[in-house]
C-alpha positions, 0 to 999 in steps of 0.5 A, spaced: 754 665 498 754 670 492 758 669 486 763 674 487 764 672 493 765 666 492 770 667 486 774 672 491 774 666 496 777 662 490 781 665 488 785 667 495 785 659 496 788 658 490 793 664 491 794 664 498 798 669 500 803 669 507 801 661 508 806 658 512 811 657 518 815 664 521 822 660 524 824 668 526 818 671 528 816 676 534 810 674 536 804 667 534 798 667 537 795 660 536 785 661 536 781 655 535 778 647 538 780 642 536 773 639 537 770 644 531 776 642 528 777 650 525 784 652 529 789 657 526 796 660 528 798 667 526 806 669 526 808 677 526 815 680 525 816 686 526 820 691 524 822 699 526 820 704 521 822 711 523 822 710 530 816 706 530 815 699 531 810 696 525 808 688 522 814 687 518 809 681 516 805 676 517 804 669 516 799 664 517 796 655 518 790 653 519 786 647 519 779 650 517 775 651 511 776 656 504 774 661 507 779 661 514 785 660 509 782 666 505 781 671 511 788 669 514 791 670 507 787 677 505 789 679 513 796 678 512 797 683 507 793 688 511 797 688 517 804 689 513 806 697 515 801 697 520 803 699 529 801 694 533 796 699 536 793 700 528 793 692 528 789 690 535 783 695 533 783 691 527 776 687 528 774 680 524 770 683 520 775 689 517 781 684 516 775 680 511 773 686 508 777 684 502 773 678 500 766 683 502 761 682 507 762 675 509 754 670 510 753 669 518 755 661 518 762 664 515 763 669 521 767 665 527 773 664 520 773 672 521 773 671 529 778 665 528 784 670 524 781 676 530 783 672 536 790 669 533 792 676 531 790 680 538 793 673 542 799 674 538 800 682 539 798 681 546 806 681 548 807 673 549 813 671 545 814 665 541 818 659 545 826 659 542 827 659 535 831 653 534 827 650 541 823 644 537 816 643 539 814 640 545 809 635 544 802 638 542 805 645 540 804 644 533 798 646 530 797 639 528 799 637 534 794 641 538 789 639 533 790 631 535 792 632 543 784 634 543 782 627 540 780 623 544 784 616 542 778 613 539 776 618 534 780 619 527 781 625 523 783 625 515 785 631 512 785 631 505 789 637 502 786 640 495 789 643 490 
């Protein structure tokens, strides 16, 4: 990976943008596997703007490496403004353009942010805002429910 786009990654993690659960959201879409361990869910309000419907904003959690939290940051602030038409035609690849031309072994992070964004605007809402999570309906909770009970996970956060 260049330098440049190392620091740009950096500096995305460092500063995330749009991280966190959305309780009001419109629509979330949850891509990933638990047995690669990269998993990311995305939350989108949405808002009327002269008549049309538009991302008010969007959110974002993941398990996944620096570079899926950097695509997911950078893509939520694309998406403000956008129609869900404008957003659906969004590919991996321009949701990351931010960050530059990301290597090929970076690509599924791209791929991840693509799938959660389409699942969310593909008309599924989220369960009852005040509903609490069933089982496995977390982010980590479905992380886990795909572990056998004999392998273990850590996750260690670093700032």
């Amino acid at each position: 990976m260049n330098e440049d786009l190392q620091s740009r990654i950096e500096e995305a993690v460092k500063n995330p943008r749009n991280l966190g659960e959305m309780k009001d959201a419109d629509a979330m879409g949850t891509v990933g596997s638990a047995d690669c361990g990269d998993m990311l869910r995305m939350w989108i309000k949405f808002k009327d703007e002269d008549g049309r419907k538009v991302i008010d904003r969007a959110t974002f959690q993941t398990f996944g490496c620096q570079t899926a939290i950097a695509v997911a940051s950078v893509a939520t602030e694309m998406l403000a403004g956008k129609t869900v038409a404008e957003a659906q035609q969004m590919s991996g690849e321009e949701l990351a353009a931010p960050l530059g031309p990301l290597p090929p072994v970076k690509i599924h992070c791209a791929q991840l942010v693509e799938g959660a964004l389409r699942l969310a605007l593909s008309g599924e809402a989220p369960k009852e805002k005040n509903e609490p999570p069933a089982p496995g309906q977390t982010l980590l909770g479905q992380l886990n429910a795909g572990q056998s009970t004999e392998r273990k996970m850590k996750i260690v956060l670093e700032k």
